[in-house]
Residue, then its C-alpha position, 0 to 999 in steps of 0.5 A: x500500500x502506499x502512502x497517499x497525501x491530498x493534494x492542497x489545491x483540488x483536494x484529490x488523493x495523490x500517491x507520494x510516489x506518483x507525485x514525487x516523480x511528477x515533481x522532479x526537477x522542481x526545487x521548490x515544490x517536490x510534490x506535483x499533482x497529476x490532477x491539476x498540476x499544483x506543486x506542495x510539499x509532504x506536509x500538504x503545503x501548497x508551494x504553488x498554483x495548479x498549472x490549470x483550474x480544480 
C-alpha cells in the first residue's frame, strides 16, 4: 500500500510516489499533482498554483 497525501489545491488523493516523480526537477515544490498540476510539499503545503483550474 502506499502512502497517499491530498493534494492542497483540488483536494484529490495523490500517491507520494506518483507525485514525487511528477515533481522532479522542481526545487521548490517536490510534490506535483497529476490532477491539476499544483506543486506542495509532504506536509500538504501548497508551494504553488495548479498549472490549470480544480
Amino acid at each position: 500500500m502506499s502512502d497517499v497525501v491530498e493534494c492542497p489545491a483540488c483536494g484529490k488523493e495523490v500517491e507520494i510516489e506518483e507525485a514525487k516523480a511528477l515533481g522532479q526537477g522542481d526545487d521548490k515544490a517536490p510534490l506535483t499533482c497529476p490532477t491539476c498540476g499544483a506543486g506542495f510539499d509532504r506536509e500538504g503545503k501548497l508551494v504553488h498554483d495548479p498549472l490549470v483550474g480544480p
